[in-house]
N, C-alpha and C positions, 0 to 999 in steps of 0.2 A: 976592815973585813969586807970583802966582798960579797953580793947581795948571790942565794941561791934564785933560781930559776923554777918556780912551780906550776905544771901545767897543767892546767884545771881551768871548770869554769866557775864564776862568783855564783854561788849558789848553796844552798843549805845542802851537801852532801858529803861524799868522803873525803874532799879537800878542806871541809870546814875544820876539823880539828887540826889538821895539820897549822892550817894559819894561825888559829888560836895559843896554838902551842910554842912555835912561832914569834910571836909578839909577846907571848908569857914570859918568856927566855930569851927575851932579846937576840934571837938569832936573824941576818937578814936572811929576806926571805921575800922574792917579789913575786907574786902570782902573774902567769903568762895564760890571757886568757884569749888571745886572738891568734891561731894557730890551726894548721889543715888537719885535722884528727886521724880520715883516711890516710892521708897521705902518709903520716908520723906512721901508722899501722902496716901501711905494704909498702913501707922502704925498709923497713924492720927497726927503727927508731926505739920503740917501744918494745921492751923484752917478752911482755908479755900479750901486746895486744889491746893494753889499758894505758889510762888515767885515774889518777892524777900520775905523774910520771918528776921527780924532782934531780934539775943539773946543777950540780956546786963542783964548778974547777971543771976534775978529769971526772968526778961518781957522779955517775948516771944512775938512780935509786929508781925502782921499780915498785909494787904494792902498798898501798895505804900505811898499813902498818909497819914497814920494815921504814919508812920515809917519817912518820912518827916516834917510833924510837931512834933513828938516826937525828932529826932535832933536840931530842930532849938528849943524847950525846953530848952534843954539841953545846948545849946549852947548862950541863952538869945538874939535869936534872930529873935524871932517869931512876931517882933513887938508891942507886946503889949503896950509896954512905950508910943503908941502915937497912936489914934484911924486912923487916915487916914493913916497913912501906914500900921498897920494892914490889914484897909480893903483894899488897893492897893493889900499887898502881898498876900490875901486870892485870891481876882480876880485874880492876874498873877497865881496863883495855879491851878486852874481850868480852865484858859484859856489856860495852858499847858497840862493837862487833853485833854482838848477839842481839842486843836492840835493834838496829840496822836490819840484820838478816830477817827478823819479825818483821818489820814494818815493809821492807822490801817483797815479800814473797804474798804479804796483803795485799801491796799497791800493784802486784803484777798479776793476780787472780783474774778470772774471768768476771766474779763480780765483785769489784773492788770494794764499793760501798759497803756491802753486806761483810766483806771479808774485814773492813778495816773496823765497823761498828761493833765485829765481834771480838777483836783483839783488843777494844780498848772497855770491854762491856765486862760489869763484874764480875769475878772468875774469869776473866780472859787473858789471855800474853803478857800483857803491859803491867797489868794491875799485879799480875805473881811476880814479876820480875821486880816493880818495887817493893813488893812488899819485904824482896829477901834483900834488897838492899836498904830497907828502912833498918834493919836490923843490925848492918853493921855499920861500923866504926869508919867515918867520912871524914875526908881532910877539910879544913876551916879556914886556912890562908893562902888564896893564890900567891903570896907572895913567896910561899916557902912549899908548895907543896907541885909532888913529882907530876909526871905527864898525864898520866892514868886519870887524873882529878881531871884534866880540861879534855881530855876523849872523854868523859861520861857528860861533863857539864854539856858538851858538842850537840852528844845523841837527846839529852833532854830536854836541849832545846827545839830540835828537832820533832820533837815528839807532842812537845808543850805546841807546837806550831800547826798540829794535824790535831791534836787535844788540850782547850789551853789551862781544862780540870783537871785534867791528868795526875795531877801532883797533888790535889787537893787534899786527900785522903791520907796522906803521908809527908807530916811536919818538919822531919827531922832530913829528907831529902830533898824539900819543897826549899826549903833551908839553904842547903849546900848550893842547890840550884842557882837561886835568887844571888844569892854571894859570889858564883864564880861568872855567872851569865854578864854580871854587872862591871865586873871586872874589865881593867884595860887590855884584857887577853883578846877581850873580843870587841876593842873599839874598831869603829867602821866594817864589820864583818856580820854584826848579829842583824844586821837589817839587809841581810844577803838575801833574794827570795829560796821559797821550797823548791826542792826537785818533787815531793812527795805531796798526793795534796789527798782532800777528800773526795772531791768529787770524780 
């Protein structure tokens, strides 16, 4: 099988899960990180203007997300063989999404500091956001669970990496966390640096 073409940079952001996912599912998948980004944008390369951007064959995949379910495709591990995991792993997709767009709209504030101290400060963003995912039902085997599980592993690592308490407070995610972070999903990857930082 020949290797897809991911173009991204090594970096803790939205091509992190895709790699993870990637390497979870044995799909190949080589990251292309030495590449004109302009250039790719005004030859019209890029459908939309963005990165990560993924070449396998003749598909040219476009948006984070549509290139994350296009893996876990590929790799038969999109869930589909069983309606609730499925819809589990589509929610943990979008609730990694939704991480993301929090942490994103902190670290682009005018006063970033203040803005990220308060999304991670009790009763803030992060801290609701696990609290509604301490509550449900989390997958326990990377070896057998859908894509949904390593998009959230992704974002919380990301998150553990701007807060590394973050998790502390909530056993049963802190859990999931530690198990999938650990995982060969994310060998040579999770020592990628931040795009997001605090300062």
């Amino acid at each position: 099988m020949s290797s897809a073409k991911l173009y991204y940079w090594p970096v803790k952001a939205r091509g992190y899960p895709l790699l993870a996912a990637a390497q979870a599912f044995k799909v190949p998948v080589t990251l292309e990180s030495n590449f004109d980004f302009a250039a790719l944008k005004t030859n019209g390369t890029l459908p939309f203007g963005q990165v990560p951007y993924l070449v396998d064959g003749d598909l040219k995949i476009a948006q984070s997300g549509a290139i994350l379910r296009y893996i876990a495709k590929k790799g038969n591990r999109n869930g589909y063989e069983n309606d609730a995991d499925f819809v589990r792993s589509e929610m943990f997709i979008e609730e990694a999404v939704d991480l993301s767009t929090e942490l994103g709209k902190a670290h682009s504030s005018a006063d970033k500091v203040t803005a990220l101290n308060t999304l991670f400060a009790a009763g803030g963003g992060i801290p609701k956001h696990f609290g509604f995912l301490e509550k449900l039902p989390l997958f326990e085997d990377p070896a057998t669970a859908p894509v949904g599980a390593f998009s959230l592993a992704a974002a919380l690592d990301i998150v553990i990496g701007l807060e590394p308490t973050a998790l502390d407070a909530f056993p049963k995610l802190k859990n999931f966390y530690n198990t999938f972070i650990k995982s060969s999903a994310f060998d040579g990857i999770r020592d990628f640096p931040m795009y997001f930082s605090r300062k």
